[in-house]
C-alpha positions in Angstrom: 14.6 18.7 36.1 16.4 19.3 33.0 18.3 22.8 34.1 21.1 21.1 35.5 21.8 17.8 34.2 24.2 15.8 35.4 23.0 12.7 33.8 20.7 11.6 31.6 16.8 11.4 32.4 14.7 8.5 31.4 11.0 8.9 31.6 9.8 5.1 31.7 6.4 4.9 29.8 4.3 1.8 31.4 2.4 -0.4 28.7 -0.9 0.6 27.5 -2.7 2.7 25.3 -2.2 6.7 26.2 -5.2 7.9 24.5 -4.3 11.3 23.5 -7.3 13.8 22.9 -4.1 16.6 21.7 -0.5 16.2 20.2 1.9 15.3 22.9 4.4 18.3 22.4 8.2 18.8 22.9 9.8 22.3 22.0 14.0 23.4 23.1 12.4 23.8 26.9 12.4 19.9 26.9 16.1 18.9 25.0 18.5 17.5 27.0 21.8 19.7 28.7 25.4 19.7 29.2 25.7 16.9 26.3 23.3 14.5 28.3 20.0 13.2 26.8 15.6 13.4 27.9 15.5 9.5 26.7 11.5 8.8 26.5 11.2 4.9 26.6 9.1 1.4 27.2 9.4 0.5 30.7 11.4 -2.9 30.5 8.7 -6.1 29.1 5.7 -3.4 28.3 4.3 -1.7 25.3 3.6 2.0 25.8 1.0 2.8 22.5 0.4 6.8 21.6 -3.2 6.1 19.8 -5.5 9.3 18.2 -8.1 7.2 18.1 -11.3 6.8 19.5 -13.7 2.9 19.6 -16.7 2.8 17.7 -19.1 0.5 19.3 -23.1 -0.2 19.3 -23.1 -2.1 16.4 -26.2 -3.3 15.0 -27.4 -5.5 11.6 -28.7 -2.8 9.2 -29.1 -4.4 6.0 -29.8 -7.8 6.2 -30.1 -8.7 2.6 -26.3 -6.7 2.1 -24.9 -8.0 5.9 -24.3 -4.2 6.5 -23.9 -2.8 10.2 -24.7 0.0 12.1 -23.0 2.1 15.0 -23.1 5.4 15.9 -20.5 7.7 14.9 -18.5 9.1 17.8 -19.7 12.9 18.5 -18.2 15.0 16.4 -15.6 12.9 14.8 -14.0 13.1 11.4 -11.6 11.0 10.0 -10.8 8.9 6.8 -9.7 5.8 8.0 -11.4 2.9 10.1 -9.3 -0.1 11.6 -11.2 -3.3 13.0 -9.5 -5.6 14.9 -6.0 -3.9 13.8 -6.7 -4.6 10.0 -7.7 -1.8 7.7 -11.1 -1.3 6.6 -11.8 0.2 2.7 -13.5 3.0 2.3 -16.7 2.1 0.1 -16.1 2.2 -3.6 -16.5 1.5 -6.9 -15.3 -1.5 -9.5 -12.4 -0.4 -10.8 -12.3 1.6 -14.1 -16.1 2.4 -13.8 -17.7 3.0 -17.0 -19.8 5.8 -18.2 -17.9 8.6 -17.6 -16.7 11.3 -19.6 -14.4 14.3 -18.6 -15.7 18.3 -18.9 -14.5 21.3 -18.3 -15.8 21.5 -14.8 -15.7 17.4 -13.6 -17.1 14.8 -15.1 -20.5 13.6 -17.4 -22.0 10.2 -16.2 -24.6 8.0 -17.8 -25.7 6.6 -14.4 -29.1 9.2 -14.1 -29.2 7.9 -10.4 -25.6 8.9 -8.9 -27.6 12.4 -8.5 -29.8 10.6 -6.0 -26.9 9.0 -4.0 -27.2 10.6 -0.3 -24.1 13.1 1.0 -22.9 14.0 -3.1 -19.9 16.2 -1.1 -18.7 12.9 0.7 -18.0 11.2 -2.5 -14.4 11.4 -3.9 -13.4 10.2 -7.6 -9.5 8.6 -7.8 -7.6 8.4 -10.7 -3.9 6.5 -10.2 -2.4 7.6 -13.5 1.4 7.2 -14.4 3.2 8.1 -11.2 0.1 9.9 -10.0 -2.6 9.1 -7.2 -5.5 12.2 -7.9 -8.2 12.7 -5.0 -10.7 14.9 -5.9 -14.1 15.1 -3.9 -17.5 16.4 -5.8 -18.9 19.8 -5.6 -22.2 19.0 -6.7 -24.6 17.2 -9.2 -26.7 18.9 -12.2 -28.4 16.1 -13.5 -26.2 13.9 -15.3 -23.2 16.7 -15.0 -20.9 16.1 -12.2 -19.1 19.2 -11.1 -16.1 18.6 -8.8 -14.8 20.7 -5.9 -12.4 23.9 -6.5 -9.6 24.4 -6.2 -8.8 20.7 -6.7 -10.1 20.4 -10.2 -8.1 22.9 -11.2 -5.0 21.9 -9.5 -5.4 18.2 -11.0 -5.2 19.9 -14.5 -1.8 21.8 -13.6 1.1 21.6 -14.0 1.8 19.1 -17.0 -0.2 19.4 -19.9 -0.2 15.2 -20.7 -0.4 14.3 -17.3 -3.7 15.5 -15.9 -6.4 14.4 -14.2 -8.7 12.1 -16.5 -11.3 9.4 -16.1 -12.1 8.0 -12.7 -10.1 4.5 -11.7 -12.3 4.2 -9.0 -15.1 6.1 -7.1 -14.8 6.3 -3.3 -17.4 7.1 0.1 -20.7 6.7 -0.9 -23.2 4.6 0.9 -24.5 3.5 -2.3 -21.3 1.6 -2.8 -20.9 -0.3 0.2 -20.7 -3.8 -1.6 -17.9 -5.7 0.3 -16.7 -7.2 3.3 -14.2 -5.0 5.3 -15.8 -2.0 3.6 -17.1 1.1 5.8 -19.0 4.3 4.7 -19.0 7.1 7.8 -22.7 9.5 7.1 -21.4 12.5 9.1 -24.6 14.3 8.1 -26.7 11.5 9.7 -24.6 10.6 12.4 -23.8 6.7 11.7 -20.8 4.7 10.3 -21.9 1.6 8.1 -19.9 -1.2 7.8 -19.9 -4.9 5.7 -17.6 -7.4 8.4 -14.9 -9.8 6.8 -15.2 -13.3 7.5 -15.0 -14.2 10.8 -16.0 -10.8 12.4 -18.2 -10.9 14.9 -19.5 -6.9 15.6 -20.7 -7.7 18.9 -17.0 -7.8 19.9 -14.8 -6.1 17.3 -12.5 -3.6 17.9 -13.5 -0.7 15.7 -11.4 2.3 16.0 -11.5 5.6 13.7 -8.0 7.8 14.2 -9.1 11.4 15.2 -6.1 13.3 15.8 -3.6 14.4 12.9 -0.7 14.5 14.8 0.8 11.9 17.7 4.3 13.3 18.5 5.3 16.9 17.4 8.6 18.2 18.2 9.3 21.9 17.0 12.1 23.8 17.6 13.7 27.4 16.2 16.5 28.3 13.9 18.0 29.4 16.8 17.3 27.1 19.6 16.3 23.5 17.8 15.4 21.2 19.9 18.1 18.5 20.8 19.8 15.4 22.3 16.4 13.5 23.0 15.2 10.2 22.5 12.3 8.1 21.9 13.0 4.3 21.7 10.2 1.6 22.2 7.3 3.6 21.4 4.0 2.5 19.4 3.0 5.5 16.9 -0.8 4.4 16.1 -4.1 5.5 14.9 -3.7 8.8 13.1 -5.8 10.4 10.4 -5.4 13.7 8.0 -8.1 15.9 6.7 -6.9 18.2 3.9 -7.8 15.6 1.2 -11.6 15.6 2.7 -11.8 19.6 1.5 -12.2 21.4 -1.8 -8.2 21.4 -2.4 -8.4 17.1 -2.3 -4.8 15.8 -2.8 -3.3 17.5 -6.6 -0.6 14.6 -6.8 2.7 15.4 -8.3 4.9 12.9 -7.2 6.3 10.8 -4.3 3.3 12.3 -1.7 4.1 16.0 -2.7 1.2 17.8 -3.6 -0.1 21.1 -5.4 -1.9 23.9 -2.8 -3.4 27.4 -3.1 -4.1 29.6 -5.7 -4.3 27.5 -8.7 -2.6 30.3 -10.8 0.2 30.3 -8.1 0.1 27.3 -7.1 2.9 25.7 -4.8 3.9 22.5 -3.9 3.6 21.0 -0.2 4.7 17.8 1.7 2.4 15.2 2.5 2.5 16.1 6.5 3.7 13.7 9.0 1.6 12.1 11.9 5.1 12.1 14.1 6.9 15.6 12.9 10.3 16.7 13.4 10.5 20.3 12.8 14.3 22.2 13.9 15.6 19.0 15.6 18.9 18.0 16.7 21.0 15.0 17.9 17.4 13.3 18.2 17.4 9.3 18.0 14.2 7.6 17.7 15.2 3.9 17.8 12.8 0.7 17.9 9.3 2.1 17.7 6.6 1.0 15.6 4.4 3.3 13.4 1.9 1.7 11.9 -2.1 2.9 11.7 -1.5 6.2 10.2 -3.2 8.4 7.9 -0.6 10.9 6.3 3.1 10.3 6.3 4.4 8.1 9.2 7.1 10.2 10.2 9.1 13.4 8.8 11.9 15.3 9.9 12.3 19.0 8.6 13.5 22.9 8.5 17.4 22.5 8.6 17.3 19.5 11.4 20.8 17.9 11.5 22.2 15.0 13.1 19.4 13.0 14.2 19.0 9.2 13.8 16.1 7.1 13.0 17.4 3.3 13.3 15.3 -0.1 14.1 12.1 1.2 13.6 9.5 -0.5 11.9 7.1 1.7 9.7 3.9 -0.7 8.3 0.3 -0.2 7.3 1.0 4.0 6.6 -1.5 6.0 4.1 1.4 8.0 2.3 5.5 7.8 2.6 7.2 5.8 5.5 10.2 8.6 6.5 9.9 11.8 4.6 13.4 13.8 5.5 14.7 17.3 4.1 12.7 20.3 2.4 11.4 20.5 -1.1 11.0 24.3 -1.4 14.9 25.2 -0.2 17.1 24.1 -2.6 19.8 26.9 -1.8 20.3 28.6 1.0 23.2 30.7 2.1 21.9 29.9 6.0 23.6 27.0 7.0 21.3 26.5 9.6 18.1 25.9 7.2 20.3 23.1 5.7 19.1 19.6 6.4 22.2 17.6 7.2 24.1 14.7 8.5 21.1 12.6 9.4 20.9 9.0 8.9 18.2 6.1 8.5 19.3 2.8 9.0 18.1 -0.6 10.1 14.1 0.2 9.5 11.7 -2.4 8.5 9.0 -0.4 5.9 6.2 -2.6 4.4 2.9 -1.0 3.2 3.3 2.5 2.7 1.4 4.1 0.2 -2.2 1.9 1.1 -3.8 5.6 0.5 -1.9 7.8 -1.1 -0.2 5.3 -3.6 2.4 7.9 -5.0 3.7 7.6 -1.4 7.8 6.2 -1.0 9.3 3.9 1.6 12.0 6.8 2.4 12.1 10.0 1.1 14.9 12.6 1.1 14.2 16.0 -0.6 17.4 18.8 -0.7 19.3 17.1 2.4 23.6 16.8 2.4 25.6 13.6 3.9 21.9 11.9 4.5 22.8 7.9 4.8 20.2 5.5 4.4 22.2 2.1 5.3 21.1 -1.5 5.6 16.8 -1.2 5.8 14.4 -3.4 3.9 11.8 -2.1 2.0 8.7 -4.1 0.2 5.4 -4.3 -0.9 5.1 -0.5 -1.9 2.8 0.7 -4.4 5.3 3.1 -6.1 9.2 3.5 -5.4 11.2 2.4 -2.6 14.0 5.0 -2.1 13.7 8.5 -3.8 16.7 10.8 -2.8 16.5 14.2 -4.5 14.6 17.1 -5.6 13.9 19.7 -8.8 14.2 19.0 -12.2 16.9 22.0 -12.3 20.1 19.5 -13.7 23.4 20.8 -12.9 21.6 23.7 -11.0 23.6 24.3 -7.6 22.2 23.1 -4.6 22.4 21.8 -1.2 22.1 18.3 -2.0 25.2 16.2 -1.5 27.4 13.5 -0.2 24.2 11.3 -0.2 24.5 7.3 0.6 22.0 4.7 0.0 24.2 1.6 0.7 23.5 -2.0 2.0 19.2 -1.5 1.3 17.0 -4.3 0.5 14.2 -3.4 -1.4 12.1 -5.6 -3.1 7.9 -5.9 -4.3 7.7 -2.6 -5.3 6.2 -0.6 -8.1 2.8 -2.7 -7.4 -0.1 0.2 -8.6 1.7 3.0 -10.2 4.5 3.0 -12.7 7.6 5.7 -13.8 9.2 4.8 -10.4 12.7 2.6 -9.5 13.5 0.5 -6.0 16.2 3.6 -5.5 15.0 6.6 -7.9 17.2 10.1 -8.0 16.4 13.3 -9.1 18.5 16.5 -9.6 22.5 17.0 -9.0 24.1 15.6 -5.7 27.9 15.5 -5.9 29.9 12.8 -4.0 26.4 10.7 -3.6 27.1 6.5 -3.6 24.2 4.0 -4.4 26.0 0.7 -3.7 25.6 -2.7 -1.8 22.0 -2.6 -2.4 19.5 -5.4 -3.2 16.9 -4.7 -5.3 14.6 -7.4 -6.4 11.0 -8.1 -7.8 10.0 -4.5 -9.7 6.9 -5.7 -10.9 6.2 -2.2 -13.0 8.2 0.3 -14.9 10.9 1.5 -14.5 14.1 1.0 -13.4 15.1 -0.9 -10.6 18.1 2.2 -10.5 16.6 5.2 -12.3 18.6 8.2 -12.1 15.9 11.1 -13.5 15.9 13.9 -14.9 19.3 16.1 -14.0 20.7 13.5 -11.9 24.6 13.6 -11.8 27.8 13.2 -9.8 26.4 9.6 -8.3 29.1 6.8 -8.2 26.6 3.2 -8.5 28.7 0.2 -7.8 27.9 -3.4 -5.8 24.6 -3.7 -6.1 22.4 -6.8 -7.4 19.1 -6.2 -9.3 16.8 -9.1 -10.0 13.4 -9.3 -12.0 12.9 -5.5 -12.6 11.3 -4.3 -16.3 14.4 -2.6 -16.4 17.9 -2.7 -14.1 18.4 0.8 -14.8 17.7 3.5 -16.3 19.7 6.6 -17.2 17.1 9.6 -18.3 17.8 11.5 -21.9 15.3 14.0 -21.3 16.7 17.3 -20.6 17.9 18.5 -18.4 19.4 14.5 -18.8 21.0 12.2 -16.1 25.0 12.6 -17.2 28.5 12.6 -15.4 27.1 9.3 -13.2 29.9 6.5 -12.9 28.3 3.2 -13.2 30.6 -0.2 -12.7 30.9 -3.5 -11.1 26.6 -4.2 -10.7 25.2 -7.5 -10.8 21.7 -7.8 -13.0 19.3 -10.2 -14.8 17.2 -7.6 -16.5 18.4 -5.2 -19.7 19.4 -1.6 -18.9 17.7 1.4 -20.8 18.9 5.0 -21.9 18.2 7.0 -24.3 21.4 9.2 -23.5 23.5 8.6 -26.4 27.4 7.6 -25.6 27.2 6.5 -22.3 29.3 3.9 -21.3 28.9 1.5 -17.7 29.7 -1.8 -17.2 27.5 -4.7 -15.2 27.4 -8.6 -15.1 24.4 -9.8 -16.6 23.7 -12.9 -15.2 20.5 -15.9 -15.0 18.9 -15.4 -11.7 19.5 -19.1 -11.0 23.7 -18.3 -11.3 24.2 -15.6 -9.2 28.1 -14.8 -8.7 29.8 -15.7 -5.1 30.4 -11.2 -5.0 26.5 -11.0 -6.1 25.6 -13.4 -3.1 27.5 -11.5 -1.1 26.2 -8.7 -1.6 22.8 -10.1 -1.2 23.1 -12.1 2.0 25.0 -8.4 3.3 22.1 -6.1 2.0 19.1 -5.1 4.5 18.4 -5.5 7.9 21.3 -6.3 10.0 22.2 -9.4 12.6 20.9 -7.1 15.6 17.7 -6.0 14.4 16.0 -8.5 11.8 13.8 -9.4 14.6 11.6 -6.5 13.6 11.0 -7.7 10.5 8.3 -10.4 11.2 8.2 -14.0 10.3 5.2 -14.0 7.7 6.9 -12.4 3.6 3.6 -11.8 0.9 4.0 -11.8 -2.3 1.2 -10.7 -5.1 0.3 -13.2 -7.5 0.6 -10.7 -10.4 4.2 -9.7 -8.9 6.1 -12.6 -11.0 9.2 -12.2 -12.8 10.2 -10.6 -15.6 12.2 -12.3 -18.7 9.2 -13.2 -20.7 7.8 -16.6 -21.9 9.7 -19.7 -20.6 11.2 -17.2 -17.8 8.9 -15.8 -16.1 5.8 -17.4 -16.9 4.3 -20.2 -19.2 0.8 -19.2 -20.2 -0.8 -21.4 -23.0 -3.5 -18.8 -24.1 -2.2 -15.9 -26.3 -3.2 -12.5 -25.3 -4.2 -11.1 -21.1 -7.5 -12.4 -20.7 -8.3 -9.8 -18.4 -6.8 -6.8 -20.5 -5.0 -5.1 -17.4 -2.0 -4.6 -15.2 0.9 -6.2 -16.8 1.1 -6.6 -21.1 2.3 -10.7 -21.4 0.2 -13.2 -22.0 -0.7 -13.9 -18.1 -4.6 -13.4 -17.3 -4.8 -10.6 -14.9 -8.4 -9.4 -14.2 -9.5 -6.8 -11.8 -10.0 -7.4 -8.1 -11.7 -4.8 -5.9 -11.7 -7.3 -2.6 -8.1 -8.6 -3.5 -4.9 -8.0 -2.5 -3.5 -5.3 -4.5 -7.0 -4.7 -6.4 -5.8 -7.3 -9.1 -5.7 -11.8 -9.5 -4.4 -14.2 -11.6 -6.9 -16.1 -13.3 -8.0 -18.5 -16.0 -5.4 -20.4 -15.0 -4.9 -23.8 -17.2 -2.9 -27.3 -16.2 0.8 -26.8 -17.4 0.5 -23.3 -16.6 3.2 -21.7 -14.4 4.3 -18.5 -12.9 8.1 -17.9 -11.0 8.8 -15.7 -8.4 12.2 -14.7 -7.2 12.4 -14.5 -3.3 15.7 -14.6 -0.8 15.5 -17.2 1.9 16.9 -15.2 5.3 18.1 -18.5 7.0 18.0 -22.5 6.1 15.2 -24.3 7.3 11.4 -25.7 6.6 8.9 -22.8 5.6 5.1 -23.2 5.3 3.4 -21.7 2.3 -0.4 -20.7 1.8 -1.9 -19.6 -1.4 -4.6 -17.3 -1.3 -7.4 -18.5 -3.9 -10.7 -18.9 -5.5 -12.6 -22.0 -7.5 -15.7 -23.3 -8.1 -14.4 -26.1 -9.6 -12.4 -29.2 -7.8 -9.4 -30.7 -9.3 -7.2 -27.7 -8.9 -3.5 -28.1 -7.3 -0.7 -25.9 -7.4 3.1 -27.9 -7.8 5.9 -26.0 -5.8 9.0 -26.4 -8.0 12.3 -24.8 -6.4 15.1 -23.4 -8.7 13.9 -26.4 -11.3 14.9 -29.4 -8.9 12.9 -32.3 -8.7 11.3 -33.7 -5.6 8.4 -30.8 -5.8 5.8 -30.5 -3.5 1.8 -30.4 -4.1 -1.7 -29.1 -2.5 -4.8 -28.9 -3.8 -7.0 -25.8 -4.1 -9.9 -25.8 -2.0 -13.7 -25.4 -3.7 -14.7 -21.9 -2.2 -17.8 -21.9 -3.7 -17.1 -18.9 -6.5 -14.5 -17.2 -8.3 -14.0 -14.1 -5.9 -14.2 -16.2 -2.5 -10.6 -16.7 -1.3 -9.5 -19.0 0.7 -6.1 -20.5 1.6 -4.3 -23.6 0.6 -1.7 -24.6 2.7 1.9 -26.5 1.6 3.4 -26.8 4.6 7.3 -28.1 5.7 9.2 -27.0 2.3 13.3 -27.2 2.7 14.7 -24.0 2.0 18.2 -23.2 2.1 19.5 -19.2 3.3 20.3 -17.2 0.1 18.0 -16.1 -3.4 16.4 -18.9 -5.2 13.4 -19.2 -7.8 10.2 -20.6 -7.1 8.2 -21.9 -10.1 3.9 -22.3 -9.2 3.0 -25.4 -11.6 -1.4 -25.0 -11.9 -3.7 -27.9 -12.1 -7.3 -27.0 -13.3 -8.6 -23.5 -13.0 -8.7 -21.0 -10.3 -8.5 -17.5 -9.5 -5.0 -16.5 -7.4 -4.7 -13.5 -4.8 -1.4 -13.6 -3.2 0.9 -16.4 -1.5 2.6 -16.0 1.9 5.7 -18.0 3.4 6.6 -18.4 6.9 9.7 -19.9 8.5 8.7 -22.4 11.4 
């Protein structure tokens, strides 16, 4: 139909689930002619959903004593994730930081005698998140007490950086022996079964249990020659995808933002983190309103020289490694202009919960691209950084990266499990690049909330507003260092840090409560825009450990010197681990006058309702709801729920808010253990 086009075609996908048992599959036979477009697209009212999964049903009670079920395991299937009822179930594991370990030449040493007796030793897989680091190594085999882990991953997880290898385990992941909590699951391919402990109010008998089984939804590959072009995809659900390379003896060799080590560990290389919707030699492709969410590797990338395609309105949400991946790693110069990854923009996305496997995973991610804009999208509640744009460590090094824009972004809750990260982090030389008219808010670890790494240079970074970060930027000393960056008219209530001797910027620092008017505007004008913030959802989460920064009196009051628990965050706030919580981490040992203040941005005026996620044996408890320091504050009480791991919700409901950023101050009453708190606009 496409030989002679005249117009362009619209294939009109009815709602429902297309269960695909192979990749659906476009290549330069499918693009559009004569400057018309193939526009693939939801059939007006209905929901057309691409799924590579497959239902696990027959559940049975298996362990009465442990409320673990039973089903059988599809025939043949192999997969890392499970999903019931839409939600993401963990893969059995460990407490975190699991003692007894020691590290050897070939793995590890334990003192636990029966780990040799667990069932399936090759299933199990250590993880270490270390630095800006997220290692995945599965075990070779047990000699007694000796652990020896699989080849070549043990070996790549030592390479390439001597301080930054590979060391004892943060958690210990897929065994049957360490099914322990609700919404865990434990597949025995050897046996045939999948095992899994249901969360409250799960009734087996009529879940929806589905295990992704294909790698790859949507794969669109074209030639240097003949890319593929001028087609579109707008309306589209991207769902239920897995990825197997970590589940063999090369595991997942982090090195940063979801690339990886591969092959021959004396000549080694590095690889991408593949997508589940890939874009290889693509151009004038638009994918516009579709929803990725359920996916096992990278949500979506686009590759190999592609040029003027356009991701916009899309919303990217519950993803195992990056959100967008865009450009090359390995091609940093190239005298082929068609290998060149170019003109492509990414604007108006919603991207929440990337990185819920692969934690060194971004938001967006653009490697050695030119005139790449990444304009007005919100970002939050990422495990590492929000925006990285750049590649190589090779300073003032020519290559093809260049005329760059991140501009208008919101991005905010990020840097929540690994640290050495930024809400927009750069790496490498990009001249004429602009990082301005951004919002970045609520870094809860190090670094900077800007951080322009190693060889970065030739940016211009004006306009934008940074609030509660460890740090509003940083400018990196070691060489080859950041340098020749212009840095003027920001807006910040954190200190900026460099060790680059000389170099000179200027930036308001203001209190969070006394924003300026050009501040709020910039705030009020960063992220989504008027015709597409309906994709964002009406429901914003925020961890309990994510509070702001400034210190005593500023961002917290805690009347016990020292962090009870001894992890996550060095203050004085009580932060223990938490294997079934939100973010592996609560607040706890909470005492009457304690409080905690978290900086959010209201998007319109009117009453929200608030629920705090907690756990008490103990009545008496209450959490006070103080805005910006004004009086007339609200009040609920913490329910009993019986122990201090069983969360439950308590609900302040009808709070004024007015459009724009304000401070939120949690006043405690008694003691209780504190997961997360949600807000929702009625």
């Amino acid at each position: 139909m496409n030989g002679g086009m005249s117009g362009d075609i619209t294939i009109y996908l009815r709602g429902g689930v297309y269960a695909l048992n192979a990749s659906f599959t476009l290549d330069t036979r499918d693009s559009g002619m004569n400057g018309h477009r193939v526009i693939y697209q939801a059939y007006p009212g209905e929901t057309p959903v691409f799924s590579g999964g497959i239902a696990v049903s027959g559940w049975s009670l298996y362990d009465v004593g442990k409320n673990i079920y039973r089903a059988p395991a599809p025939a043949g299937l192999h997969t890392r994730q499970m999903y019931v009822n839409g939600v993401r179930a963990q893969r059995a594991r460990s407490v975190l930081n699991p003692p007894g370990f020691t590290k050897s030449a070939y793995g590890y040493v334990t003192t636990d005698a029966a780990m040799a007796n667990w069932r399936n030793p090759e299933d199990i897989e250590f993880v270490q998140l270390y630095q800006w680091k997220n290692y995945r190594c599965g075990v070779a085999s047990f000699s007694g007490n000796a652990i020896t882990m699989d080849q070549p991953c043990w070996t790549l997880v030592q390479a390439p950086q001597q301080y930054f290898t590979m060391g004892l385990p943060t958690w210990i992941e897929n065994a049957y022996e360490l099914l322990n909590s609700p919404g865990q699951w434990y597949h025995d391919r050897s046996a045939g079964y999948i095992y899994y402990i249901p969360r409250a109010n799960e009734d087996m008998s009529r879940a929806e249990a589905i295990a992704p089984v294909l790698e790859t939804l949507l794969r669109v590959t074209g030639t240097p020659d003949n890319p593929v072009h001028d087609i579109t995809f707008k309306g589209i659900v991207f769902s239920y995808a897995t990825w197997l390379k970590p589940s063999t003896p090369e595991g997942y060799p982090s090195l940063q933002a979801g690339q990886m080590l591969t092959g021959n560990p004396a000549d080694y290389r590095l690889v991408k983190t593949p997508g589940n919707v890939s874009l290889y030699r693509v151009q004038n492709v638009v994918l516009e309103r579709n929803v990725f969410t359920h996916l096992g590797a990278a949500g979506l990338t686009i590759e190999a020289g592609s040029k003027y395609n356009q991701v916009i309105g899309n919303i990217f949400k519950d993803i195992s490694g990056s959100a967008i991946v865009l450009g090359d790693i390995d091609q940093p110069q190239t005298a082929d202009a068609r290998e060149i990854t170019k003109d492509n923009s990414i604007r108006n996305n919603y991207i929440a919960e990337a990185g819920q496997e692969y934690f060194d995973g971004v938001g967006i991610f653009a490697g050695y691209t030119d005139d790449t804009i990444i304009d007005h999208n919100e970002l939050e509640n990422l495990p590492y950084t929000g925006i990285s744009v750049g590649w190589g460590w090779g300073g003032g090094d020519p290559s093809v990266a260049k005329n760059n824009q991140v501009i208008h972004n919101r991005v905010h809750h990020v840097m929540q499990r690994l640290e050495d990260g930024g809400m927009i982090y750069t790496l490498g030389a990009q001249p004429n690049s602009i990082i301005s008219g951004n919002y970045l808010s609520n870094q809860t670890l190090n670094y900077g909330g800007i951080y322009l790494d190693q060889g970065s240079q030739f940016f211009t970074i004006g306009d934008n507003v940074v609030a509660s970060s460890p740090y509003w930027f940083v400018h990196q000393a070691i060489q080859p260092p950041a340098q020749n960056n212009t840095v003027l008219n920001n807006y910040a209530d954190a200190p900026f840090f460099s060790q680059n001797q000389g170099f000179s910027f200027n930036v308001a620092t203001v209190a969070s409560s006394a924003w300026p008017v050009a501040a709020q505007n910039i705030m009020n004008d960063a992220g989504l825009e008027a015709a597409f913030r309906d994709i964002r959802g009406g429901v914003a989460r925020v961890e309990a450990e994510a509070y702001n920064h400034g210190g005593p009196n500023v961002g917290y009051l805690d009347l016990t010197p020292g962090n009870a628990g001894g992890v996550y965050r060095e203050d004085d706030v009580d932060i223990y681990p938490c294997p079934t919580c939100s973010n592996d981490y609560t607040v706890g040992y909470t005492q009457t006058g304690e409080w905690l203040a978290y900086s959010i941005h209201v998007p319109k005026t009117g009453l929200y309702d608030f629920n705090f996620t907690v756990a008490t044996p103990d009545a008496g408890g209450a959490i006070q709801l103080v805005v910006d320091g004004a009086a007339g504050a609200s009040s609920v009480a913490t329910p009993v729920t019986g122990d201090w791991l069983v969360f439950k919700p308590a609900t302040l409901g009808g709070v004024y808010l007015t459009q724009g950023p304000h401070t939120l101050y949690l006043v405690f009453t008694g003691g209780f253990s504190f997961d997360y708190f949600t807000y929702s606009a009625r």
